[in-house]
N, C-alpha and C positions, 0 to 999 in steps of 0.2 A: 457355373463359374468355378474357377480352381480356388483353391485355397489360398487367404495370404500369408505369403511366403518372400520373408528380406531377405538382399545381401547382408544385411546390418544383424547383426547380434546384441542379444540385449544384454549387456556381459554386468548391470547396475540388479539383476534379477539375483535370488539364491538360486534357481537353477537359470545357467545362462542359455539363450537360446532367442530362437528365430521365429517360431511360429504364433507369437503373439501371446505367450502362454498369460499376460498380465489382466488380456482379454476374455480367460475363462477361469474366473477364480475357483468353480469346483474343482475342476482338473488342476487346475495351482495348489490349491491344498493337499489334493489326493497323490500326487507327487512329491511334494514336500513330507507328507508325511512318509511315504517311501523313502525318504534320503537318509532320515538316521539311521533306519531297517540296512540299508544299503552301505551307510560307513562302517556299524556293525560287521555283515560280511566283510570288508575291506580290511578290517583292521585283523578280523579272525584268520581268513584265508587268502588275504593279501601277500606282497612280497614281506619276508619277515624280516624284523628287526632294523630295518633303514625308516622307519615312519620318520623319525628327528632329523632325517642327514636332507639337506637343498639338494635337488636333481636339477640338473636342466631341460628343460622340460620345453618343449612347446606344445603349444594350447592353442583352439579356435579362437578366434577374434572376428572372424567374417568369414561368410561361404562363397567369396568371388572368388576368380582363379586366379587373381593376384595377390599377397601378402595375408593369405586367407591366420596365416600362424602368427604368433606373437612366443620366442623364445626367455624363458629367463630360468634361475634359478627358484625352485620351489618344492615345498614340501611334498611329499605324496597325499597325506589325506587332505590337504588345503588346495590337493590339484580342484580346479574347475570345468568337473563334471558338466554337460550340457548337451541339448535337444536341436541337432541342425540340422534342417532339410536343405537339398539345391532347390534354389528358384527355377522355373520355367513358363516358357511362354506358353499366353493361353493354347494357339496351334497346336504344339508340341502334345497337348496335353489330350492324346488320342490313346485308346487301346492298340496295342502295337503288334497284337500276334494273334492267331484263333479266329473262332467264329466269327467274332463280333471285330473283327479289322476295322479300324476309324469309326469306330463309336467313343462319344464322349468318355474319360475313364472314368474311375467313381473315386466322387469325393467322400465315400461315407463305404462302409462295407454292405454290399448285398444280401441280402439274407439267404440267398440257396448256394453263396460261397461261401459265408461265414465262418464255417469248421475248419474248410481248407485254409481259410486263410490264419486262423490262429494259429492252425497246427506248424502252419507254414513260420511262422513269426517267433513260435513258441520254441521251434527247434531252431532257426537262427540265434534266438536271444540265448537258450542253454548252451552254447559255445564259449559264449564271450567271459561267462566267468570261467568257465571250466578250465582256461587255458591258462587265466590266473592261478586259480590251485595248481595245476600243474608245474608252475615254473616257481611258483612261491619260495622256494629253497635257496635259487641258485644264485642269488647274490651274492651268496658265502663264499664260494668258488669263481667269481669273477674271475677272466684272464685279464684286465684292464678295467679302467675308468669309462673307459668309452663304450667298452662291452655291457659293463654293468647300468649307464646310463640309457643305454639302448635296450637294453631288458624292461628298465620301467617304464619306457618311452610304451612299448609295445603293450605291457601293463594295463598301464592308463587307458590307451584307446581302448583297447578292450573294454575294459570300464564302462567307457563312454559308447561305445556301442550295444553295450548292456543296455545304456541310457535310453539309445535311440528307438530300440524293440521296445522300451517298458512304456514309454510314451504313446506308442501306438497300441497296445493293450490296453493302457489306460482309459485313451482319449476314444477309442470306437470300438470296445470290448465289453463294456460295462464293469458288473461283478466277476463274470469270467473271467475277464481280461485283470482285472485285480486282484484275483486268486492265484493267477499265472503268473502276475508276477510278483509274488510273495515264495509261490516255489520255486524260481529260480535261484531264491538266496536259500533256499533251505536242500536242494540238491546239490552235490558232491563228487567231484573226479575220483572213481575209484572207488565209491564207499559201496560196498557190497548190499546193501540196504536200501539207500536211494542214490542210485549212480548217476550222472550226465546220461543224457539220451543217447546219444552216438558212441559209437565204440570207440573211436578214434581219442577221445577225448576224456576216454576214463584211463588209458594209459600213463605208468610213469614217463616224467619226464626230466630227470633228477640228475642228469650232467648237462654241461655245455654241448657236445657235440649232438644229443637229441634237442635241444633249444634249437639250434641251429638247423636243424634237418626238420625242424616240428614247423620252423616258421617259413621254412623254403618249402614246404612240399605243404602241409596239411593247412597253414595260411594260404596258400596258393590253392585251395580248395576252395579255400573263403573266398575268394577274387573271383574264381566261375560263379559262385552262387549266389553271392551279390549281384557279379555283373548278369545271370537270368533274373534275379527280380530286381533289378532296375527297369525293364521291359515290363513288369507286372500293372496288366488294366485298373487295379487298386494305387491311385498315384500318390498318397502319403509313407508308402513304403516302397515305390521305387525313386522318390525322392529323398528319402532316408537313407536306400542300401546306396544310393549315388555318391551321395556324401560320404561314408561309410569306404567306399573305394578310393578317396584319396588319402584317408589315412591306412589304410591298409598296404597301398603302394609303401611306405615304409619299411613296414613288415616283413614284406617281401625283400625288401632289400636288406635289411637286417640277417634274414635266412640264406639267402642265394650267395652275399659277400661273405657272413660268417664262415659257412662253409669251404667256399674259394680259398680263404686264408689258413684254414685250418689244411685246405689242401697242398697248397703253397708252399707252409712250412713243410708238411710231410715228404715233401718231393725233395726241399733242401736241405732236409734231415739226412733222408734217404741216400745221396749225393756225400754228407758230410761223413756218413758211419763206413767206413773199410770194408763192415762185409752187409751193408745197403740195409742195414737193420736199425727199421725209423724207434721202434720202442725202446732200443738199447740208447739213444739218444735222445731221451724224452718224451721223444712224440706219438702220433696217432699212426698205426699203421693203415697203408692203403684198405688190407683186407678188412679191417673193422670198420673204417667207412666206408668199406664199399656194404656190409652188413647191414649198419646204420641206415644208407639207401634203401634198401630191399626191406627193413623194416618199417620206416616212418611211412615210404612212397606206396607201399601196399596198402599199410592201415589207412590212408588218404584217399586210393581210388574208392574204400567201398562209401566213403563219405557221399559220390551221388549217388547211391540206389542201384536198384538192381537196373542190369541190362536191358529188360524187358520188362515196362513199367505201365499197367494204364494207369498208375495216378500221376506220372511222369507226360500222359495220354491226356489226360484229364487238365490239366494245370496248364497247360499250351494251348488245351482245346478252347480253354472258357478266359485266357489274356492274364492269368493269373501267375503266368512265370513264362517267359522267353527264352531265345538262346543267347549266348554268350554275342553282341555285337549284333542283334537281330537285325539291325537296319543292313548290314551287309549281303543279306537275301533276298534274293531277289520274289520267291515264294514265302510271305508270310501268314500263310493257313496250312499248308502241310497236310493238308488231307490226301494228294495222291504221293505215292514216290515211297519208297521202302528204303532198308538198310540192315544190310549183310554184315551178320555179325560170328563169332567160331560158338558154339557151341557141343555139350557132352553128348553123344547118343550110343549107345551100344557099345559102353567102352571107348569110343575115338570120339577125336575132335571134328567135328562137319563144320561145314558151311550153312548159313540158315538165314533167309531173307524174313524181315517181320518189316509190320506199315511202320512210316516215319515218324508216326507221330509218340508209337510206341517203344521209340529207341532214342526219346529227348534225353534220357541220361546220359545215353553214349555217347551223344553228341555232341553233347558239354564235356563229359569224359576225355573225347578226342582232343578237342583244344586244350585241355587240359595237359596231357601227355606231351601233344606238340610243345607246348612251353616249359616243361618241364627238360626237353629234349636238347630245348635251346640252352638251359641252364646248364647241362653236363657235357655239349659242348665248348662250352668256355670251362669248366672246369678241368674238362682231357684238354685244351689248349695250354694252361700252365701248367698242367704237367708235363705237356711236352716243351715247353718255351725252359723249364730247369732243368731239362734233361733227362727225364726219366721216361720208361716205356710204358709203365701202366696205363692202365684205359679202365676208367669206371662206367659202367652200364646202367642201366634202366631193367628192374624186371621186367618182365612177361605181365599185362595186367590179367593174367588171370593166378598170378605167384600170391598164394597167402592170401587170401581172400575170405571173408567174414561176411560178405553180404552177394548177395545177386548171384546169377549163372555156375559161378565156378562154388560155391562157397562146400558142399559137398563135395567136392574132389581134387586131389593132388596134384601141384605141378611143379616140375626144377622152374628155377630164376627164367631160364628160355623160351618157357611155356609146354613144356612137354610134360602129357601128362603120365604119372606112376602113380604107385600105388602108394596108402599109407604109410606100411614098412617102409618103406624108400625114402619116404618124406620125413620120418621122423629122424633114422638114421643119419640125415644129414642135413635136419634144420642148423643143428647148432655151427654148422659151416657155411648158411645162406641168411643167418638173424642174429639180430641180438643175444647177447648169453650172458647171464650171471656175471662170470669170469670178466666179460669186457668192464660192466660197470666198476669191478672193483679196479680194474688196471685203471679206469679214468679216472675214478675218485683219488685214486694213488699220487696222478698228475696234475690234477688240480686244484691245484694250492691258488688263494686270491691272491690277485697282484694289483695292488690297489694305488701303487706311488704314479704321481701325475706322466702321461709320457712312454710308461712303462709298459710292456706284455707279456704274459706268460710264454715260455718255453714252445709251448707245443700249437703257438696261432700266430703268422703274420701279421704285421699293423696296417690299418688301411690305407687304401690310396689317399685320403682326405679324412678332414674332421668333421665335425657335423657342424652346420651353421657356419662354414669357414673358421671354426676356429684351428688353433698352433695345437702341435701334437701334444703340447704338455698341459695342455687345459685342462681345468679341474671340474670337470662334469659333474664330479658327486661329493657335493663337501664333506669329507668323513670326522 
């Protein structure tokens, strides 16, 4: 039988939630006692200095697909953190990919997957704070009210997807799972000692314009890797990550628009200055977000693993992670069929066929790219709708690379590969540099009056929740 699982929320609980949690009081305690552990981090390496200011904020209230939010003003540490799964029907409730196609999935962890599946859990759950240290700063710098509501919007979910990985270590982990998640509050974005697992995610993130690029591309990570474990034969964690993707659709859009806007301006900047010079007028110049791009979206591809994976092999084989939309396939076991991928050999790039099941990160990778493809077509679409010629690109996914295939050898933005000399001599013309951050810290200044936006970002097409552009999203 599956687990019970409401649309209802029990929001009358200290932790609010759906899984009954009033029905297993040791797991009620042993979370609870995680939550002060847990406002501690919040408050240490939370967003600084806004704890006292009302956000507006919405919150879960119900996991149906209608009205599942409830909007208001509120604190950040008095946000209500909580534990929500999607419901599904008992059918549904089949292993969806691998060996074991339409076996019952499990409501309990298996013992000869067990590792995999922490490990699997353990590196989802160190993201979500990570992402909070990383942005903890940038309230300071707000270009708006709206921006800056939408920073702790993002914030919080994270948070609360913290919540949702600690819940499942808890409740089918035992002490492991309890140790695990004690070090998630005790590991660090960046700290050279105990750093965040991923690389991605130990990077600074200390302007707006990498906010914005960090939630469009390296959140857009997060949305492949949820949506493969929503497919996972384990079904209280593809019930989790499911839920987990409707607040994350945010995210994304927070990243994908910010950016737009910030493009926008740059192009009407550009237009307004005599000799097309967007920095002598404030703004972001194209070439620096086009850097920005090639920076964040590189450090993102290597977020799924290398090219060539058998634990990528392994984790499809046994139902324990799928592909991005797996009911769209028509083959779901993948034991025959390959996939051509560029690899190094002798100095040059070849062509190299390996089995399918061994190239599930690319695969997810692929979809990955394509949407991200889609994104900066509508981006070179307002830049061409202002009038400007510029065209922003997509690296090469083998550009900048930290993990998998390429990560031993150099290549331009195009994918051609050179030598180190080469690469070095002209990162500082395909990446982020020093110099950029000080020009952005230069420009931005908070702009905090209702209504208002800074110089160098567009206002959006809409407000959030229908409100009037001069809403006061963040009581100051």
């Amino acid at each position: 039988m599956s687990m019970t699982v409401s649309n209802a929320v029990d929001l009358d609980s200290k932790i609010p939630n759906n899984v009954g949690l009033s029905d297993d009081p040791k797991l009620k305690r042993a979370l609870e006692r995680w939550l002060p552990n847990y406002l501690e981090w919040w408050n240490d390496m939370g967003p600084t200095d806004f704890a006292d200011k009302p956000v507006y904020l919405r919150t879960a209230v119900s996991v149906g697909n209608d009205g599942w939010a409830h909007y208001d003003h509120v604190k950040m540490p008095d946000y209500r953190w909580g534990i929500f799964l999607t419901p599904r029907k008992d059918e549904e409730s089949t292993i969806r990919c691998g060996d074991d196609l339409g076996a019952p999935s499990w409501q309990e962890v298996p013992g000869e997957h067990r590792n995999s599946l922490r490990r699997i859990i353990v590196t989802q759950a160190d993201t979500e704070p990570a992402s909070v240290e990383q942005q903890r700063l940038l309230g300071h710098t707000a270009p708006s009210l709206y921006d800056l509501r939408n920073l702790f919007q993002v914030n919080v979910e994270e948070g609360r997807h913290l919540w949702a990985m600690v819940y499942l270590l808890h409740k089918y982990f035992g002490r492991d799972g309890r140790d695990e998640a004690e070090e998630l509050l005790n590991r660090r974005s960046g700290d050279p000692d105990k750093p965040r697992i991923l690389g991605a995610f130990n990077q600074p993130c200390d302007h707006w314009l990498s906010f914005f690029a960090f939630t469009m591309f390296t959140d857009r990570d997060g949305k492949y890797q949820l949506a493969a474990l929503k497919e996972s034969g384990f079904e209280p964690l593809g019930r989790s990550t499911e839920f987990m993707l409707t607040e994350e659709a945010h995210h994304l859009f927070v990243g994908q628009t910010g950016m737009g806007r910030i493009i926008q301006r740059s192009a009407q900047l550009e237009r307004q200055d005599p000799n097309g010079d967007v920095r002598n007028q404030g703004g972001i110049d194209f070439d620096l977000i086009q850097r920005t791009i090639n920076y964040w979206y590189s450090y993102s591809l290597d977020l799924f693993g290398g090219e060539i994976s058998s634990n990528a092999a392994d984790f499809f084989a046994t139902g324990l992670k799928g592909r991005f939309r797996e009911n769209k396939y028509d083959d779901h076991v993948a034991r025959e069929g390959s996939y051509d991928m560029k690899v190094v050999e002798n100095g040059e790039v070849v062509d190299k066929s390996v089995p399918l099941r061994n190239a599930m990160n690319e695969v997810l990778r692929d979809e990955y790219i394509r949407d991200c493809e889609r994104a900066l077509r509508k981006w070179n679409s307002v830049i061409e709708e202002e009038g400007c010629s510029t065209v922003l690109t997509l690296p090469s996914r083998r550009f900048h690379r930290h993990q998998g295939l390429y990560t031993d050898h150099y290549f331009t933005p195009e994918g051609d590969l050179i030598d180190k000399e080469t690469f070095e001599k002209n990162q500082l013309k395909w990446l982020l540099r020093p110099e950029d951050n000080d020009y952005l810290h230069s420009i931005m200044t908070p702009c905090y009056a209702p209504g208002k936006f800074a110089n160098w970002i567009a206002p959006p097409a809409r407000g959030v929740d229908g409100k009037p552009g001069e809403f006061e999203y963040v009581r100051l």
